[in-house]
Every structure is written in structure tokens, then in C-alpha cells.
Backbone bond lengths (Angstrom), bond angles and torsions (degrees), N, CA, C in turn:
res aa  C-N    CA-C-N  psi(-1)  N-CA   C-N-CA  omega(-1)  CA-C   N-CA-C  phi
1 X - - - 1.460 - - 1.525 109.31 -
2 X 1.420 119.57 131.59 1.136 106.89 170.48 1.325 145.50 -100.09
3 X 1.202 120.71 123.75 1.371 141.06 -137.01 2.092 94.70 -67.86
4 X 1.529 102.56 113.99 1.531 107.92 167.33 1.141 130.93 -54.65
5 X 1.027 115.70 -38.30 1.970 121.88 161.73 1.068 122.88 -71.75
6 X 1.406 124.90 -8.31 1.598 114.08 157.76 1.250 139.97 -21.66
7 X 1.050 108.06 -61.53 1.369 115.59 151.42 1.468 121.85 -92.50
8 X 1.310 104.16 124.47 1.850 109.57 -141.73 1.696 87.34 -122.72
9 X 1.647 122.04 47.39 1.215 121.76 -175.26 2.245 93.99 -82.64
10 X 0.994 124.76 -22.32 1.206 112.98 -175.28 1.851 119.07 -99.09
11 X 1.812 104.85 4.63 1.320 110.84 175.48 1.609 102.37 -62.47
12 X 1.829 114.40 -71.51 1.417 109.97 -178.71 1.780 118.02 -31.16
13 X 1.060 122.93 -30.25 1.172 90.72 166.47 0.927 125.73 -109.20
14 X 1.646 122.60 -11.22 1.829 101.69 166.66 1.642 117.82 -69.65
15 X 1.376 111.66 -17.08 1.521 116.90 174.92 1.379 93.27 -63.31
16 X 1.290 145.77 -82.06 1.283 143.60 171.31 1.697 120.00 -2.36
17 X 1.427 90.37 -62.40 1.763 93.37 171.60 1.261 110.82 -75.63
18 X 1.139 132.13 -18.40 1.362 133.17 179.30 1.748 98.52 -66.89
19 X 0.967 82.00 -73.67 1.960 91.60 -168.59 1.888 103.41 -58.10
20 X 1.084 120.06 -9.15 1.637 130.96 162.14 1.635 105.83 -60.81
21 X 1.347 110.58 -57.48 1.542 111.87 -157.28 1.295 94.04 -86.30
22 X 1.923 144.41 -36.23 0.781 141.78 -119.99 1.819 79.80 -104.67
23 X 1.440 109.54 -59.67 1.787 98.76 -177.57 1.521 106.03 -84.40
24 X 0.754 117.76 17.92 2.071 109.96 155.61 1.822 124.87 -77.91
25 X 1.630 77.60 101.76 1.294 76.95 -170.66 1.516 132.28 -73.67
26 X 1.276 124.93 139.22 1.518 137.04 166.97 0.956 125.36 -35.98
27 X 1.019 122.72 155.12 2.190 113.59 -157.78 1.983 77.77 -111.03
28 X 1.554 90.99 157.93 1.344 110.38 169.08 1.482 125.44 -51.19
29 X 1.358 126.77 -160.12 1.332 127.17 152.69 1.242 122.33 176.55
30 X 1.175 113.23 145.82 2.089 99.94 -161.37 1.548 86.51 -129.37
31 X 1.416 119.43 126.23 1.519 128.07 -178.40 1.738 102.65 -114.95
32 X 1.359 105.26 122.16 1.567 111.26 159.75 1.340 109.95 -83.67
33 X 1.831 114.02 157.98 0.995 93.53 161.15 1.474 76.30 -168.38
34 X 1.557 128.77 109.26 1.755 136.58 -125.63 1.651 92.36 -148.91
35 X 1.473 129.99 79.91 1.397 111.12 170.19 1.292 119.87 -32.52
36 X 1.283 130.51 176.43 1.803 129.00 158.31 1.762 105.19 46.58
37 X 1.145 117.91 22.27 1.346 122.35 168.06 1.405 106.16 -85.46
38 X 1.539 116.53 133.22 1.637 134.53 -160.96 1.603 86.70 -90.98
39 X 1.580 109.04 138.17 1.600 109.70 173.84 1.683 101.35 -57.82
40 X 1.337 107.54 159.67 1.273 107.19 165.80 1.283 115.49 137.77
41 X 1.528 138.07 -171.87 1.352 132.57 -163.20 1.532 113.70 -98.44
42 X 1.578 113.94 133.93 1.265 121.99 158.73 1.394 112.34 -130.65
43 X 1.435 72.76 160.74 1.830 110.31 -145.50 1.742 98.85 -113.61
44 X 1.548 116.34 117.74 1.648 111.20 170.21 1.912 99.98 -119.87
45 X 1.520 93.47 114.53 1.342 122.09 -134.59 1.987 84.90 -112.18
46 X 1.151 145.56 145.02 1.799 156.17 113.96 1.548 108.94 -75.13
47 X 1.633 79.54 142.29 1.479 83.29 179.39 1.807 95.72 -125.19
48 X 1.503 104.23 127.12 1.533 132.66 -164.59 1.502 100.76 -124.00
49 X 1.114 129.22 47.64 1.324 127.44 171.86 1.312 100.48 86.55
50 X 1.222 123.71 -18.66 1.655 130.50 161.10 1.913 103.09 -148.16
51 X 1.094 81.10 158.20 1.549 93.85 159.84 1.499 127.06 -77.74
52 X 1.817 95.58 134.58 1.423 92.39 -156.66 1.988 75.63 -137.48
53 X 1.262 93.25 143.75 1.999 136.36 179.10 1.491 85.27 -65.73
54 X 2.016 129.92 109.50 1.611 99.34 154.37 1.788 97.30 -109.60
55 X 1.476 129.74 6.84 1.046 125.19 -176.39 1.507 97.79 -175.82
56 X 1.318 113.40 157.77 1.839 127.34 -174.61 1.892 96.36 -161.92
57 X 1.391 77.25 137.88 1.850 98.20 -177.01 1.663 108.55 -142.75
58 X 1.125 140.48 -171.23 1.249 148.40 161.35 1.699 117.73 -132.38
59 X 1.443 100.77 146.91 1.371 103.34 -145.14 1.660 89.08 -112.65
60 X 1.275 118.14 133.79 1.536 130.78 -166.01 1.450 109.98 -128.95
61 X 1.969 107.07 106.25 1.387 96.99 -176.69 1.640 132.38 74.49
62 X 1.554 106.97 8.32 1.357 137.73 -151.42 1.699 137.94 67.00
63 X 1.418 97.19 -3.76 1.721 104.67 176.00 1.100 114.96 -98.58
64 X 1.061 102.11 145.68 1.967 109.90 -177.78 1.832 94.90 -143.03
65 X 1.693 111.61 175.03 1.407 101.15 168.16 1.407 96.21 -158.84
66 X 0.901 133.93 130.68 1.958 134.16 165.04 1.863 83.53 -115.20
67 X 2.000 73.73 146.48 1.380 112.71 168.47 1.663 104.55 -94.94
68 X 1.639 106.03 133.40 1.136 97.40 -164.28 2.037 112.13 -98.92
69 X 1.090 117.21 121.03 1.979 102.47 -170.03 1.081 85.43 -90.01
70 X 1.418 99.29 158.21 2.166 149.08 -161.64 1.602 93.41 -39.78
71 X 1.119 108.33 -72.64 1.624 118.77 -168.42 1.230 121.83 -74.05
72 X 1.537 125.67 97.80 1.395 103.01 -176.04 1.992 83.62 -142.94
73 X 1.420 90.85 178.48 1.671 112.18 172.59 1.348 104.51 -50.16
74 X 1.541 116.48 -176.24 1.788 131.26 171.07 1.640 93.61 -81.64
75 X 1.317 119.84 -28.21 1.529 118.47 -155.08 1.775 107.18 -151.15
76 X 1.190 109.10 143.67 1.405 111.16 179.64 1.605 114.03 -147.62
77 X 1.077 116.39 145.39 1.981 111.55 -169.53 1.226 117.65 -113.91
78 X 1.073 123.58 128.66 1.714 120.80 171.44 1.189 118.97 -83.95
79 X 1.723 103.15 141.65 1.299 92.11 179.73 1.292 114.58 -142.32
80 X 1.640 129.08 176.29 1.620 110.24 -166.35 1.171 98.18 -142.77
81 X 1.626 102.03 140.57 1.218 112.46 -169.70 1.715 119.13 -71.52
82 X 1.463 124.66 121.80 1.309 137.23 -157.66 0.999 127.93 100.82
83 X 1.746 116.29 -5.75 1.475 142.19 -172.65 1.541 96.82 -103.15
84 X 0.940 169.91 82.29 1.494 161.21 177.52 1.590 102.12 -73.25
85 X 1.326 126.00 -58.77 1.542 119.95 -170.82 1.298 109.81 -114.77
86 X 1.612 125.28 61.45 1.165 145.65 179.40 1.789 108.69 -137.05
87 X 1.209 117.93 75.03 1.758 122.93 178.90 1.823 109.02 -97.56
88 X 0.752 118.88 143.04 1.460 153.34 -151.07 1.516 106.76 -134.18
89 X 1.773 113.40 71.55 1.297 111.22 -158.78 1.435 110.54 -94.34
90 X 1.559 135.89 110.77 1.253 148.40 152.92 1.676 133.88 -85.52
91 X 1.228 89.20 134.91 1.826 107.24 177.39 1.064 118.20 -72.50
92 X 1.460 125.15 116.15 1.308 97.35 170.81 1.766 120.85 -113.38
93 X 1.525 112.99 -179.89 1.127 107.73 -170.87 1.664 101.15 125.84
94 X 1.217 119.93 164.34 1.790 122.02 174.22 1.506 109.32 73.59
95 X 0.763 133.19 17.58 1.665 123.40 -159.23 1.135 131.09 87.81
96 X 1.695 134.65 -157.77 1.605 157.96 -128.32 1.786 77.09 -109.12
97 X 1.382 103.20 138.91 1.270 113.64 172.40 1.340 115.41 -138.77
98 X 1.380 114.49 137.70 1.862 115.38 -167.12 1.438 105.81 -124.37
99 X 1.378 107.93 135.50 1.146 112.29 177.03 1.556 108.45 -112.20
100 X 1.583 118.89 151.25 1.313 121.04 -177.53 1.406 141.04 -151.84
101 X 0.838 152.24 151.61 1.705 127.73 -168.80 1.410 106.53 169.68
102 X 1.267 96.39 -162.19 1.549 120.10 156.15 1.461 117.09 -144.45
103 X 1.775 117.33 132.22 1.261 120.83 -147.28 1.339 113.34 -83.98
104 X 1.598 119.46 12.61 0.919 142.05 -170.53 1.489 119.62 -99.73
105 X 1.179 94.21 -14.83 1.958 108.08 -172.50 1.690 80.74 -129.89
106 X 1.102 131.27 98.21 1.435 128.19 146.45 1.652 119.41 -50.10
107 X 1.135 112.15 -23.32 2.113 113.50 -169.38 1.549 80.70 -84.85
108 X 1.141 150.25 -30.01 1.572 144.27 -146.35 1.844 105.85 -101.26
109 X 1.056 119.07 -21.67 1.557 132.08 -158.28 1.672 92.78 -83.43
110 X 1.658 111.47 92.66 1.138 131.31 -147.04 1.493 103.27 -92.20
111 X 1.504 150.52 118.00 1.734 140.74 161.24 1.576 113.75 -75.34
112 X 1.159 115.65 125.36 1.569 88.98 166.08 2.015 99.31 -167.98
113 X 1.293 113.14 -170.73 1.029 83.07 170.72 1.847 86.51 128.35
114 X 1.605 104.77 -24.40 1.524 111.84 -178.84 1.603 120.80 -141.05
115 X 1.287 139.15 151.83 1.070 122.36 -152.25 1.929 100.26 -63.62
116 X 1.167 115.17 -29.82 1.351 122.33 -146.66 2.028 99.07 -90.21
117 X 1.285 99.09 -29.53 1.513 105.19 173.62 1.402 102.88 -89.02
118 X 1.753 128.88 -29.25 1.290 76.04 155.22 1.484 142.63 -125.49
119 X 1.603 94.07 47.98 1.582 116.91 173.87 1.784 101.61 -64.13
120 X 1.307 94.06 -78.35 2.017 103.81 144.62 1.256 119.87 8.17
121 X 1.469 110.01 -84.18 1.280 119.02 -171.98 1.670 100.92 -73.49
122 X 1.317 144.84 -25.93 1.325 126.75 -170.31 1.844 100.51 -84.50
123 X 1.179 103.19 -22.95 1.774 106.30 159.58 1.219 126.42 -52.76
124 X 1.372 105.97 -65.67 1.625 115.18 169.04 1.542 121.11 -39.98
125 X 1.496 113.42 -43.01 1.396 118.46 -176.14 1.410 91.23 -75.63
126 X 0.981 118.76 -79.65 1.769 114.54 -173.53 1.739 122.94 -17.38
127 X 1.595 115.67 -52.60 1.229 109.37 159.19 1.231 137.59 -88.67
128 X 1.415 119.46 13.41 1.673 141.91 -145.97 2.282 80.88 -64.03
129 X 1.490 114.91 -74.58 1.384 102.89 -169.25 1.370 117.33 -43.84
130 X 1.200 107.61 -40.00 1.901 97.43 -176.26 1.233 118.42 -75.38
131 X 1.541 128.48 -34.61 1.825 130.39 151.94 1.920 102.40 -29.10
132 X 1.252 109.75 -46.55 1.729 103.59 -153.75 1.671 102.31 -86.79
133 X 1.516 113.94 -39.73 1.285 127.43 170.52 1.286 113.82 -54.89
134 X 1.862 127.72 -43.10 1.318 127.08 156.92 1.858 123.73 -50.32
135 X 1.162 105.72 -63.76 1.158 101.94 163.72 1.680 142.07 -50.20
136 X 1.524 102.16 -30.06 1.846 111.75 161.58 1.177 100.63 -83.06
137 X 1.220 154.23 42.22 1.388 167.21 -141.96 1.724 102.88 -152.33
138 X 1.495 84.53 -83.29 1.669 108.95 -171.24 1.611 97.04 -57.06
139 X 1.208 120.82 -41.06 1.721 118.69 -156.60 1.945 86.45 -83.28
140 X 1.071 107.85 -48.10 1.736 101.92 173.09 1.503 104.47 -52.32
141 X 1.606 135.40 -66.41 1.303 114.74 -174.60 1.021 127.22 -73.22
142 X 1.841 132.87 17.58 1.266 129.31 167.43 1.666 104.75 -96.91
143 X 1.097 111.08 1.60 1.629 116.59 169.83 1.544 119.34 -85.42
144 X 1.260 126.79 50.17 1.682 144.48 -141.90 1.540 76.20 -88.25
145 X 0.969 143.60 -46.39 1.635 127.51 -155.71 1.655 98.80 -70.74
146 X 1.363 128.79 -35.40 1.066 127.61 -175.05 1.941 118.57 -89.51
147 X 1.459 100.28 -29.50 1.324 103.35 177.26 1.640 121.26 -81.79
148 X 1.351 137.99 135.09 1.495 145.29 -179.39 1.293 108.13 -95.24
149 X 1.353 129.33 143.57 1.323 132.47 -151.39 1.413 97.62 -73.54
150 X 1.376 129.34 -11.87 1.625 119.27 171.60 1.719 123.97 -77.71
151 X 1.936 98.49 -21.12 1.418 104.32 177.77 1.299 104.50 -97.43
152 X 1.555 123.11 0.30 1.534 100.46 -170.85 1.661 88.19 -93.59
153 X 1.536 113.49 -26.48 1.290 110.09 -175.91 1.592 112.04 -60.02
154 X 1.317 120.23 -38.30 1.688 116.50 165.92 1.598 110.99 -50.57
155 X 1.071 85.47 -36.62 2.441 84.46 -174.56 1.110 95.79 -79.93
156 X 1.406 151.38 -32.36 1.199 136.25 -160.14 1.621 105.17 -83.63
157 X 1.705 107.77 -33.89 1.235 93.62 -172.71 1.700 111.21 -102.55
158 X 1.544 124.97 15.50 1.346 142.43 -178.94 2.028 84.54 -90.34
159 X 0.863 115.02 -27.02 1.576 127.47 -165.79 1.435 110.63 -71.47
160 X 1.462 113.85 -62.60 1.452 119.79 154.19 1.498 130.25 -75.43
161 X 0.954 111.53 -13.49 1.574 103.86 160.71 1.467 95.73 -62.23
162 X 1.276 129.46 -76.51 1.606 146.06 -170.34 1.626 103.41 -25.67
163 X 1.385 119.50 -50.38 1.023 117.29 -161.66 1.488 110.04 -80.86
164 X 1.822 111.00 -40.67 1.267 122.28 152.66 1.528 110.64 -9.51
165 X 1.317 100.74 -87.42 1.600 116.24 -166.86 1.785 114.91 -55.81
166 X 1.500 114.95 -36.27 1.738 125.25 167.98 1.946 86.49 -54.23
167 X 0.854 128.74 -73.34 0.888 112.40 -120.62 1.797 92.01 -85.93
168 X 1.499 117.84 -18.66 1.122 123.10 166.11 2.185 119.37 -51.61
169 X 1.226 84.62 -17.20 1.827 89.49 -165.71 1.565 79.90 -116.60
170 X 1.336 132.84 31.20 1.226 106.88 -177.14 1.968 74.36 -120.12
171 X 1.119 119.15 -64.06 1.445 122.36 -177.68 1.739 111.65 -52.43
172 X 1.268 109.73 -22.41 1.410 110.05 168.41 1.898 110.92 -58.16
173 X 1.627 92.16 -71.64 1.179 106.64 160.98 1.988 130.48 9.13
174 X 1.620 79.79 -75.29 1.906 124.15 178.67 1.435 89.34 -50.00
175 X 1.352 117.47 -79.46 1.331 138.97 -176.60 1.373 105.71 -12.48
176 X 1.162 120.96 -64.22 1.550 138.78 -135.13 1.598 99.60 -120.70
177 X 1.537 104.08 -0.27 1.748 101.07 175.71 1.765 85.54 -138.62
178 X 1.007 150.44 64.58 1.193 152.76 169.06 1.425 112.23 -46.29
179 X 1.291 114.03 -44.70 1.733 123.18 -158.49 1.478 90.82 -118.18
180 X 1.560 121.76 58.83 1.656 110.04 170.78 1.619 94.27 -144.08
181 X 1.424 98.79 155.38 1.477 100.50 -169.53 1.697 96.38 -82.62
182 X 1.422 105.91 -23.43 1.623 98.57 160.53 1.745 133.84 -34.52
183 X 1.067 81.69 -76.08 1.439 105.80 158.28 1.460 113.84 -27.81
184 X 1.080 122.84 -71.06 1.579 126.46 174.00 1.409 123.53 -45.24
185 X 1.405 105.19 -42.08 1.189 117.29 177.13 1.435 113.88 -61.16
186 X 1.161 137.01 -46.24 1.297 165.18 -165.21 1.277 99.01 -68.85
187 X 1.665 106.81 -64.51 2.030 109.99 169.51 1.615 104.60 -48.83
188 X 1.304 125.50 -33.54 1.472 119.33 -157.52 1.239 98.28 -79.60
189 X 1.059 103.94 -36.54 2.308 107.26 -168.38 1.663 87.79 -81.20
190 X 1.067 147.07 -8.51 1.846 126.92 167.58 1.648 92.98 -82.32
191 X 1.222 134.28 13.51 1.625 114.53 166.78 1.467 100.84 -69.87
192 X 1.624 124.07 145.14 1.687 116.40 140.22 1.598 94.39 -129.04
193 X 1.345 104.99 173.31 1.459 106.44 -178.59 1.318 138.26 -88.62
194 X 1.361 105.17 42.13 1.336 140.87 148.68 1.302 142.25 -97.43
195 X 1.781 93.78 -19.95 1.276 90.35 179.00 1.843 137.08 -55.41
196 X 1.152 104.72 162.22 2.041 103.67 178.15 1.427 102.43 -109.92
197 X 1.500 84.58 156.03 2.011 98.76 176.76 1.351 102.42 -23.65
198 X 1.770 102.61 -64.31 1.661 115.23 -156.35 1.510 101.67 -38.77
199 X 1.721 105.79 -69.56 1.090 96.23 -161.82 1.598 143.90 -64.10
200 X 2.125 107.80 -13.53 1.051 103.93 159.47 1.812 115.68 -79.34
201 X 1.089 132.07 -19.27 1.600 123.82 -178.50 1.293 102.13 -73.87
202 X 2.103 135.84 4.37 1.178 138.46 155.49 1.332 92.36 -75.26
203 X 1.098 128.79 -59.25 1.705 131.29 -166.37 1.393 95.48 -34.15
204 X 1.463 107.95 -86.88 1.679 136.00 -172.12 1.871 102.31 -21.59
205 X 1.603 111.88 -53.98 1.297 120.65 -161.77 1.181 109.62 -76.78
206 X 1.420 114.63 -8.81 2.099 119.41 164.60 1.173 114.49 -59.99
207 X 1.398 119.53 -42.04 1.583 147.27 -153.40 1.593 104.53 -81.46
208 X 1.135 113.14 142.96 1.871 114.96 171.38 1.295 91.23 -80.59
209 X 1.512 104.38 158.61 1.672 103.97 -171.64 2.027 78.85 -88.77
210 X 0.370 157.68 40.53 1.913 144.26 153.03 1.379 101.04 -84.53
211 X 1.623 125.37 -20.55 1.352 123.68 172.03 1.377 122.18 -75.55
212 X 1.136 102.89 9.00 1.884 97.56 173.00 0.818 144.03 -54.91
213 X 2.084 109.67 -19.77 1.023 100.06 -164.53 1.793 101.09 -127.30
214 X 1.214 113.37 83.02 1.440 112.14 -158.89 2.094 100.11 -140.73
215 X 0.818 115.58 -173.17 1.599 115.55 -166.78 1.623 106.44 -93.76
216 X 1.298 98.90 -21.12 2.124 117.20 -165.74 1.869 89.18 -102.02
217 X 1.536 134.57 -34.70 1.067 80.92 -159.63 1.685 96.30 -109.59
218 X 1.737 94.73 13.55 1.813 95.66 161.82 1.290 123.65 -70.53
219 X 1.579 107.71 -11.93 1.553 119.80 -169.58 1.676 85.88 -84.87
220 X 0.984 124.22 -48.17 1.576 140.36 -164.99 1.586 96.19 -39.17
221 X 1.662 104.07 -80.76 1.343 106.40 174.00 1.465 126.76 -84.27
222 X 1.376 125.93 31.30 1.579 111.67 154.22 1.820 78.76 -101.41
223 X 0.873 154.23 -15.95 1.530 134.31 168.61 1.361 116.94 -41.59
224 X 1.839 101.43 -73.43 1.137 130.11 145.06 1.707 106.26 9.79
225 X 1.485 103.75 -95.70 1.282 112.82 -167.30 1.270 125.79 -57.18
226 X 1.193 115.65 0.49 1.711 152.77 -169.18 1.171 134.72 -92.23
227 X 1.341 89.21 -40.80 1.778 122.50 -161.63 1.935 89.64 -89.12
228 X 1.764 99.64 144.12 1.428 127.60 141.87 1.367 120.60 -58.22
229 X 1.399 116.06 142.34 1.513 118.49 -175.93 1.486 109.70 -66.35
């Protein structure tokens, strides 16, 4: 019998389409799925010197899902509609990312799903007591009618010790993740607007130089170039 593919003039191109569909890659995807989550709209929001909308969905029963396109930031935040100062900060990059919790414990509303979310998340746990100890802090020194300038002076200075130590496990952190865009991120949030050259080219010198080329540590050095000695 004679064999129809013998002449195999129409393989090159279905191999072609073959090897077309086969390395096309699959778009991301970030799945909620948020007990005690209020129906309603969420928002996966960049922040560009403001916050900017790159996708909005509505969340049913607590699940929601955006498809994630090619080009995006190192990091992006969720957010919920009626929540204004409640962000839900994710990495992106690595694949399908899940978010999870209960909407009731904001410290618990877990990302992960990628190496870098949950580098993230093993951060978060690490400083989780000193975040809560800061905050029973702040909510104690906004109680001025009840506090006397000798007890606010104990909170003020229970306050910086606290932060002392966050910020000690935060540069540890750096240390021990050198080559993570985590990491960078982490150097980027110790800017305030005071800082000096010196002290961000300390930032920079935590970092593996393979981090150069990331969104936090470009922020790093246009500071940098900014900054008083």
C-alpha cells in the first residue's frame, strides 16, 4: 500500500504549527478564594506615582480571578471595593497565584502559589508580632485624653525599640535573600524623605548586583541620584 506521507511536503508546516502552539505560552492567573468576603468589586491596582486600575472583576461568595497580561510591574495590590486602605500586596512573575484567608483577619489573607510570594509571605510571618505590637502602640498613643506625658513617654519609647527590632529582621531578611526581588522591595520601603546618598548606597550594597534590573531598585537609584550626601 502506498504510504500517503511519502511525500512529507505538508509535515514542515504542520510541525511549524505544532511547535507554534506547543511553546506559546499560557497567560498567568491569580485566583481568590477569601471566606467572609463582601460580594462586590475588586480592583488589581500598580502604583506609578499613583494608583493606576490594570484590571477589575467582582468577587462571588469570596472568589474572584483576573487573567494576568505579559507586561506587568514586580508587584501589584488588591483591592476591595468599600475597603479604601486595605491592599493585598502580590509579586508577580513564576506562575498561577492564589490568594486565601478569611476577610476577617486581614494579617492571615495569605499570597502564594510562587517562589517570590511566598518568600513574601515567610517575611510577613517573621515580623507578624511586631506589625501588631506597633499598631497597639499607635491606637494606645491616639488615646491622648487618657495618656500623661510620663505614659505616653513609655509608648513612645516601647515604639522605637519595636521598630528597632522590625526593622532589624527586616535587613536580616535582605541578608539571607540577596538575589530576590523581595528583598529589594523591602530595601525600597526603608526610603523616607530624608534619606542620604550614604544611606541608600547601604540599601543598594544588601542587594546581589543581579538585582539591578527590577522596578524597587530603579526607585533605589533615581533616589540615589537625588539624594544629599
Amino acid at each position: 500500500m502506498r504510504n500517503p506521507f511519502r511525500h512529507t511536503c505538508f509535515l514542515p508546516l504542520w510541525s511549524a504549527v505544532f511547535l507554534f502552539f506547543s511553546c506559546v505560552k499560557e497567560p498567568d492567573h491569580l485566583y481568590g478564594n477569601i471566606t467572609s468576603l463582601p460580594d462586590g468589586s475588586v480592583y488589581l491596582r500598580a502604583y506609578e506615582g499613583a494608583l493606576r486600575t490594570i484590571d477589575s472583576t467582582t468577587s462571588t461568595e469570596g472568589r474572584f480571578s483576573f487573567t494576568l497580561p505579559e507586561i506587568l510591574p514586580n508587584i501589584l495590590y488588591i483591592q476591595f471595593e468599600g475597603y479604601p486602605d486595605f491592599f493585598i500586596p502580590v509579586m508577580i512573575g513564576g506562575g498561577d497565584i492564589s490568594v486565601s484567608g478569611n476577610f476577617n483577619y486581614h494579617d492571615d489573607i495569605k499570597v502564594s502559589g510562587t517562589a517570590l510570594n511566598d518568600a513574601l509571605w515567610r517575611y510577613r510571618e517573621s515580623v507578624r508580632d511586631y506589625d501588631i505590637m506597633l499598631r497597639a502602640i499607635d491606637m494606645a498613643l491616639m488615646d491622648s485624653l487618657v495618656l500623661d506625658s510620663t505614659k505616653r513617654q513609655v509608648f513612645e519609647h516601647k515604639k522605637d525599640s519595636v521598630k528597632n527590632l522590625l526593622s532589624h529582621s527586616k535587613a536580616e531578611f535582605i541578608r539571607q535573600n540577596r538575589g530576590s526581588v523581595v528583598s529589594a522591595m523591602l530595601a525600597a520601603s526603608e526610603l523616607t524623605d530624608t534619606s542620604t546618598r550614604r544611606q541608600i548606597d547601604s540599601l543598594l550594597l544588601e542587594l546581589d548586583p543581579t538585582m539591578a534590573d527590577n522596578a524597587f531598585t530603579r526607585r533605589l537609584l533615581r533616589r540615589r541620584d537625588n539624594a544629599v550626601r
